[in-house]
PyMOL CGO cylinders between C-alpha atoms (Angstrom):
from pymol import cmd
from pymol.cgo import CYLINDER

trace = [
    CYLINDER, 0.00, 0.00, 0.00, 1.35, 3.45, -1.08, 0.3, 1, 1, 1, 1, 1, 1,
    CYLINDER, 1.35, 3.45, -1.08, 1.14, 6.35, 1.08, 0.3, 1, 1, 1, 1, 1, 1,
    CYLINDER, 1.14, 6.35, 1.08, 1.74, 9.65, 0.20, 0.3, 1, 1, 1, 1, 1, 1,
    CYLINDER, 1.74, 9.65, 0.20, 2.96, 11.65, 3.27, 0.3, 1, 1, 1, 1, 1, 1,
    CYLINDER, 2.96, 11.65, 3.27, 3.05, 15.84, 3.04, 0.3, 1, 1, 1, 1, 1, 1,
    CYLINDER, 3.05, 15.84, 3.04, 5.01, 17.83, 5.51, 0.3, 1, 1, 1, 1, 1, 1,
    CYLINDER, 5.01, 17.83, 5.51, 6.17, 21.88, 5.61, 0.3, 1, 1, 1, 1, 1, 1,
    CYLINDER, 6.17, 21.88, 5.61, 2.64, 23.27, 5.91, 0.3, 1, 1, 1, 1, 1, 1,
    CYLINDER, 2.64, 23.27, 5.91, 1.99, 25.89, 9.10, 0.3, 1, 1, 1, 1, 1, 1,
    CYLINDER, 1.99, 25.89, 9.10, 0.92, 29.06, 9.94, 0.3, 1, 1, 1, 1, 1, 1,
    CYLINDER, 0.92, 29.06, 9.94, 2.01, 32.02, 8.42, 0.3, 1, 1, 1, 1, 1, 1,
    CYLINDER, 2.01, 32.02, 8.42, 2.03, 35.64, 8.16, 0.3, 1, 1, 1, 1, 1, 1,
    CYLINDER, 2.03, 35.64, 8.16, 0.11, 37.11, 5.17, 0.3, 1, 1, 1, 1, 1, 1,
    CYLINDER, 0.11, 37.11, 5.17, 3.49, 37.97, 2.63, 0.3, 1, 1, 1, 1, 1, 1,
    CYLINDER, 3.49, 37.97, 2.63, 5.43, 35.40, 3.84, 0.3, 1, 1, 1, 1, 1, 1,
    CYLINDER, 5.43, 35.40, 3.84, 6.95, 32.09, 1.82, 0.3, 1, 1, 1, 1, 1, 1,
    CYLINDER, 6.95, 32.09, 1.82, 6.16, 27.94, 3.27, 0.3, 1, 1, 1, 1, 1, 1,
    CYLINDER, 6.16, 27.94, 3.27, 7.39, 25.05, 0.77, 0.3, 1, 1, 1, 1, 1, 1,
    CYLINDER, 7.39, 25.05, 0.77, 5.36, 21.75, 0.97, 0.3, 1, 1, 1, 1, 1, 1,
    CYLINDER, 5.36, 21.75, 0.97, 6.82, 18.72, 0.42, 0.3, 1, 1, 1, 1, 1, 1,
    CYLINDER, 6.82, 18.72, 0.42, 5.55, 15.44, -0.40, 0.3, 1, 1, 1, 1, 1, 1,
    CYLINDER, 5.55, 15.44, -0.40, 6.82, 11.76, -0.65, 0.3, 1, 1, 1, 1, 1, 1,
    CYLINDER, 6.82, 11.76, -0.65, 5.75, 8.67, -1.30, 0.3, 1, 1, 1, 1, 1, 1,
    CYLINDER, 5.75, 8.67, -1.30, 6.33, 5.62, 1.33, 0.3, 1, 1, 1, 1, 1, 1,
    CYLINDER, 6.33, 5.62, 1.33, 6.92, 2.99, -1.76, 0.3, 1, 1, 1, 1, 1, 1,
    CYLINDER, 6.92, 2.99, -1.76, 8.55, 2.83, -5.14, 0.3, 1, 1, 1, 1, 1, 1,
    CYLINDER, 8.55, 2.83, -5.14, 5.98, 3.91, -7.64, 0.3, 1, 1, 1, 1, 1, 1,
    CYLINDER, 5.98, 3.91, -7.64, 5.88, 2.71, -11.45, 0.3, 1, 1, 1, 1, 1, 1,
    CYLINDER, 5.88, 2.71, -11.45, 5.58, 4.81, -14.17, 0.3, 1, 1, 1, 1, 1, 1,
    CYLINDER, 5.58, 4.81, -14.17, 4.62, 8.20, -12.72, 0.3, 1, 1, 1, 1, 1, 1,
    CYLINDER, 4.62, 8.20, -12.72, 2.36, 10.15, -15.09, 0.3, 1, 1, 1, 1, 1, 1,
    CYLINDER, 2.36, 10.15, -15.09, 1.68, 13.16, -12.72, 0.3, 1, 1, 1, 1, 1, 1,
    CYLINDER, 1.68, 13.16, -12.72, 2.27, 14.74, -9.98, 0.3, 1, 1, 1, 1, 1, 1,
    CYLINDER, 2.27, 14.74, -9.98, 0.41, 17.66, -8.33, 0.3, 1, 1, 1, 1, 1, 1,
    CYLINDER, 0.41, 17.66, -8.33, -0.84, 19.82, -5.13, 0.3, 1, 1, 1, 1, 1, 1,
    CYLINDER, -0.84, 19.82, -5.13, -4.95, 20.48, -5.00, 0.3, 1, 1, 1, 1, 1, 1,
    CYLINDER, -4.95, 20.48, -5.00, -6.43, 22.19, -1.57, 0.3, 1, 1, 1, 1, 1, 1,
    CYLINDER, -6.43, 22.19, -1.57, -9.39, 22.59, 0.14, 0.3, 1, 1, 1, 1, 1, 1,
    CYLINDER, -9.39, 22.59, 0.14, -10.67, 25.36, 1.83, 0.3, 1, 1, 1, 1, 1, 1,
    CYLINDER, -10.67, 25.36, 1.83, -13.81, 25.41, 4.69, 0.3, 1, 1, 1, 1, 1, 1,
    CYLINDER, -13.81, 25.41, 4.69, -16.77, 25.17, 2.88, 0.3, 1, 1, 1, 1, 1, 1,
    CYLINDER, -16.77, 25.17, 2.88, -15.38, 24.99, -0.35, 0.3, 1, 1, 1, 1, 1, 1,
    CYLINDER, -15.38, 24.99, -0.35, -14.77, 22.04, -3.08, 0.3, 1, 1, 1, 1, 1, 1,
    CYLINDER, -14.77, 22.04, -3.08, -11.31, 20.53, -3.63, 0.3, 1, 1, 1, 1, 1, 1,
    CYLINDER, -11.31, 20.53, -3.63, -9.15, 22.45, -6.23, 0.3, 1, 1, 1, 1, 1, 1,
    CYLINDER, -9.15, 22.45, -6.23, -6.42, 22.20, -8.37, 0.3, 1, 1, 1, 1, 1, 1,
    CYLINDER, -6.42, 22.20, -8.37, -3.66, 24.48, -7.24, 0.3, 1, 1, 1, 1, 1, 1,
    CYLINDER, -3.66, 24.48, -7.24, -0.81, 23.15, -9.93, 0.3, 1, 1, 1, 1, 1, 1,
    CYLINDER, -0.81, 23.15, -9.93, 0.45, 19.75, -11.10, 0.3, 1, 1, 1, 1, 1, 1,
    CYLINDER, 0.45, 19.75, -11.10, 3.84, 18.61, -13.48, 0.3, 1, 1, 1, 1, 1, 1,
    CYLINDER, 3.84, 18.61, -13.48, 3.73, 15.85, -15.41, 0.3, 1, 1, 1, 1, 1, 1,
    CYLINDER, 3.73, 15.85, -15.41, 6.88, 13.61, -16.11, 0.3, 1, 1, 1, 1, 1, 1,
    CYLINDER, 6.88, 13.61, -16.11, 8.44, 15.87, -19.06, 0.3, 1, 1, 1, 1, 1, 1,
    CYLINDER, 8.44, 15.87, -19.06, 8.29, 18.68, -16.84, 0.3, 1, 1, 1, 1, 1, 1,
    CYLINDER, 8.29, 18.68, -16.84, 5.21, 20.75, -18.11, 0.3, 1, 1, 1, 1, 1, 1,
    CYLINDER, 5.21, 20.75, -18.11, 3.50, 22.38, -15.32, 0.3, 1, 1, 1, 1, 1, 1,
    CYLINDER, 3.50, 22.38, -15.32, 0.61, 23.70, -14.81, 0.3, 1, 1, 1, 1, 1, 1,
    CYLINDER, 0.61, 23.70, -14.81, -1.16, 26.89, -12.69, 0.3, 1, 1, 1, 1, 1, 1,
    CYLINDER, -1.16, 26.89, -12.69, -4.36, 27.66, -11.23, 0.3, 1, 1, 1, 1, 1, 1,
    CYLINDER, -4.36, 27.66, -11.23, -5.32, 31.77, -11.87, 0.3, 1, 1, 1, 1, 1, 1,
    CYLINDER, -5.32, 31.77, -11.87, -4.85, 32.52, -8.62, 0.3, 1, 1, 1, 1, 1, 1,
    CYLINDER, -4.85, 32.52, -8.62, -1.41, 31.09, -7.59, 0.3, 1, 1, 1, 1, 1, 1,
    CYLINDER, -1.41, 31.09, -7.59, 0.63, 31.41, -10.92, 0.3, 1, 1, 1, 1, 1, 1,
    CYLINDER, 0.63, 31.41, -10.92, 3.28, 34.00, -10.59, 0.3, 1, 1, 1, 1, 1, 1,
    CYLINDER, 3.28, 34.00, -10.59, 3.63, 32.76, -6.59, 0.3, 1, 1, 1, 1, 1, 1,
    CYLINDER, 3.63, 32.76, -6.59, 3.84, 29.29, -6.45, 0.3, 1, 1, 1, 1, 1, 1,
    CYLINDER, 3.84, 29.29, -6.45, 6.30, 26.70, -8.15, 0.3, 1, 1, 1, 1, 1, 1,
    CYLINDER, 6.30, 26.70, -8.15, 5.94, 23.10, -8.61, 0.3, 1, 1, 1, 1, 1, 1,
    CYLINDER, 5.94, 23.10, -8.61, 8.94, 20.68, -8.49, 0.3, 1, 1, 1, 1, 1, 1,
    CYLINDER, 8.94, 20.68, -8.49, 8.93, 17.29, -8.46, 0.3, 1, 1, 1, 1, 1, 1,
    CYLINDER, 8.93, 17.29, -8.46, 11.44, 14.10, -8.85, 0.3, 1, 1, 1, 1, 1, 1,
    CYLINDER, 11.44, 14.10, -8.85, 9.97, 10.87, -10.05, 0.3, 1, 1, 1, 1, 1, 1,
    CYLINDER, 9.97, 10.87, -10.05, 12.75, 9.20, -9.17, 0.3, 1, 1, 1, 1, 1, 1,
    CYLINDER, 12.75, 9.20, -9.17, 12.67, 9.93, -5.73, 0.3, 1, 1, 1, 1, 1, 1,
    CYLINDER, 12.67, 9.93, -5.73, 9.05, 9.98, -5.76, 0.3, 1, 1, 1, 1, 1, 1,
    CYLINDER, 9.05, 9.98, -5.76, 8.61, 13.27, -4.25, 0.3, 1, 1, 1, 1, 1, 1,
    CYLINDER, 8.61, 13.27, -4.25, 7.19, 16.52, -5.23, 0.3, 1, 1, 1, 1, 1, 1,
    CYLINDER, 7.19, 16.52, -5.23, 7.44, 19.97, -3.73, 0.3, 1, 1, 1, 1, 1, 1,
    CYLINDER, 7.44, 19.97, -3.73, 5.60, 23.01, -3.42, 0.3, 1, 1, 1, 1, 1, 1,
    CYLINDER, 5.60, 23.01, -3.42, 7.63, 26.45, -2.82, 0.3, 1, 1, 1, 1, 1, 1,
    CYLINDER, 7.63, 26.45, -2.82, 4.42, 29.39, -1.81, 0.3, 1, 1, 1, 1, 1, 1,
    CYLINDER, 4.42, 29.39, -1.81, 5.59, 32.77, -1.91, 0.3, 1, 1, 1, 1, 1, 1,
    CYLINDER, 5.59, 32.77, -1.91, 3.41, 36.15, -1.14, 0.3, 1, 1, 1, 1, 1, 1,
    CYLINDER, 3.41, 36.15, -1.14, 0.99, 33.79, 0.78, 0.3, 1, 1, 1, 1, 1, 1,
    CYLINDER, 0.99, 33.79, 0.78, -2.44, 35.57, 0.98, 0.3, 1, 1, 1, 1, 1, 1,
    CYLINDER, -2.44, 35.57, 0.98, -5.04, 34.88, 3.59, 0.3, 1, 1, 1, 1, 1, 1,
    CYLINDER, -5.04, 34.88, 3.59, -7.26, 33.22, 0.77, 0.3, 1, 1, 1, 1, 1, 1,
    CYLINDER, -7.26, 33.22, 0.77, -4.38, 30.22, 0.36, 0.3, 1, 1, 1, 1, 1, 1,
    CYLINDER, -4.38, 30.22, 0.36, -5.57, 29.56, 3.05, 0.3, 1, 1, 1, 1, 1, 1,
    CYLINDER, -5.57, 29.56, 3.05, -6.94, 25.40, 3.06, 0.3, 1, 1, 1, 1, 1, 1,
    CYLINDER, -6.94, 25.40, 3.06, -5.65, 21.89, 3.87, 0.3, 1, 1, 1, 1, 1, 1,
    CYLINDER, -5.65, 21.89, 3.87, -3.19, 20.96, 1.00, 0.3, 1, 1, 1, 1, 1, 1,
    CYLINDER, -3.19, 20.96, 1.00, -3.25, 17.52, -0.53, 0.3, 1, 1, 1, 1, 1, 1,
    CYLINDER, -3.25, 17.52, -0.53, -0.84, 16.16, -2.57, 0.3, 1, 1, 1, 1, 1, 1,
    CYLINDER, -0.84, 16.16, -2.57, -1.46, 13.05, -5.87, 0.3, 1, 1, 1, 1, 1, 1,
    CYLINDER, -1.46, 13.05, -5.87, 0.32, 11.07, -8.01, 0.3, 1, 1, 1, 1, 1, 1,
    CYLINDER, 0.32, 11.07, -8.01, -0.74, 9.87, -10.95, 0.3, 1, 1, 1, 1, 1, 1,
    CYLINDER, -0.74, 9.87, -10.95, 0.46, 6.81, -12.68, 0.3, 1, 1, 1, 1, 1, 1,
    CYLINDER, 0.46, 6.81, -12.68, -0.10, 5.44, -16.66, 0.3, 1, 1, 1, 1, 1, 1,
    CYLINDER, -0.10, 5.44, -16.66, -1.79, 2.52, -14.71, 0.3, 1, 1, 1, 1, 1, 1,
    CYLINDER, -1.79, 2.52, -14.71, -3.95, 4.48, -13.48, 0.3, 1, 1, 1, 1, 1, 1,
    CYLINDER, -3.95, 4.48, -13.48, -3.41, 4.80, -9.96, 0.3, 1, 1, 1, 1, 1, 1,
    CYLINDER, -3.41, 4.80, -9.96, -4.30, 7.01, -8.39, 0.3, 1, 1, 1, 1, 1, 1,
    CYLINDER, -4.30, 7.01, -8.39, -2.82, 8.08, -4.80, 0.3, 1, 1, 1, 1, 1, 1,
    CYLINDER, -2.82, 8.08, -4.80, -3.72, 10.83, -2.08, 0.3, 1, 1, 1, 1, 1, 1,
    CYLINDER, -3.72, 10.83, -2.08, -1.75, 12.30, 0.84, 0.3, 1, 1, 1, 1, 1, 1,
    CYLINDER, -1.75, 12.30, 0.84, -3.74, 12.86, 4.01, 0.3, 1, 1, 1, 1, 1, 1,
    CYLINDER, -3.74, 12.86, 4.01, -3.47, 16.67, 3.75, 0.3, 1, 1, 1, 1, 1, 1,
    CYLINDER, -3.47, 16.67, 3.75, -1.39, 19.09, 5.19, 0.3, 1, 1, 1, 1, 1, 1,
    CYLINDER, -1.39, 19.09, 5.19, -2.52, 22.59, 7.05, 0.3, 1, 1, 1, 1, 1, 1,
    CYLINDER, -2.52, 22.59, 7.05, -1.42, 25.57, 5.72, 0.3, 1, 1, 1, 1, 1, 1,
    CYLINDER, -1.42, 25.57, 5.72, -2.87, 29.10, 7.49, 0.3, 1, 1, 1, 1, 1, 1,
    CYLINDER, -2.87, 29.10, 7.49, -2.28, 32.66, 6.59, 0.3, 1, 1, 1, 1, 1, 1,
    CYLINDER, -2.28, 32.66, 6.59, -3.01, 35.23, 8.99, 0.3, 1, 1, 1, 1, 1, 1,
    CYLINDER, -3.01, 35.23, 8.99, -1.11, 37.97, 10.81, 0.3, 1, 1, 1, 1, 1, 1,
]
cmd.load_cgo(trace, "trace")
């Protein structure tokens, strides 16, 4: 059983800069994508950015120009560096990894607050 465990998220001041990272407990075959989503009270799971295996990435609206996306399939992690946090990042942040067999696996979520 794979598990995806996220770490790095906190509270912060509105301005200021967390990175999440994320890795998985087992060897995974034949990664196909790797991403962060987040949820906030009240609201629906959303796609916050994802990079596939060639490197392409991919931004919600709201975070491009703040956020950046790494990832290493190899070591079957992937990262998330937040700078100029806003009080609206504010959710539980989920890392998922994607693979061309179709699996499909979740972290349990990771806190991330911004408020001064």
């Amino acid at each position: 059983q794979v598990q995806l465990v996220e770490s790095g998220g906190g509270l912060v001041q509105p301005g200021g800069s967390l990175r999440l990272s994320c890795v998985a407990s087992r060897s995974i075959l034949s990664i196909w994508n790797m991403g962060w989503y987040r949820q906030a009270p009240g609201k629906q799971r959303e796609l916050v950015a994802t990079i596939a295996t060639g490197g392409s990435t991919n931004y919600a609206d709201s975070v491009k120009g703040r956020f950046t996306i790494s990832g290493d399939t190899a070591k079957k992690t992937v990262y998330l560096q937040m700078n100029s946090l806003k009080p609206e990042d504010t959710a539980v942040y989920y890392c998922r990894i994607t693979t061309r067999y179709a699996n499909d696996y979740w972290g349990q979520g990771t806190q991330v607050t911004v408020s001064s």
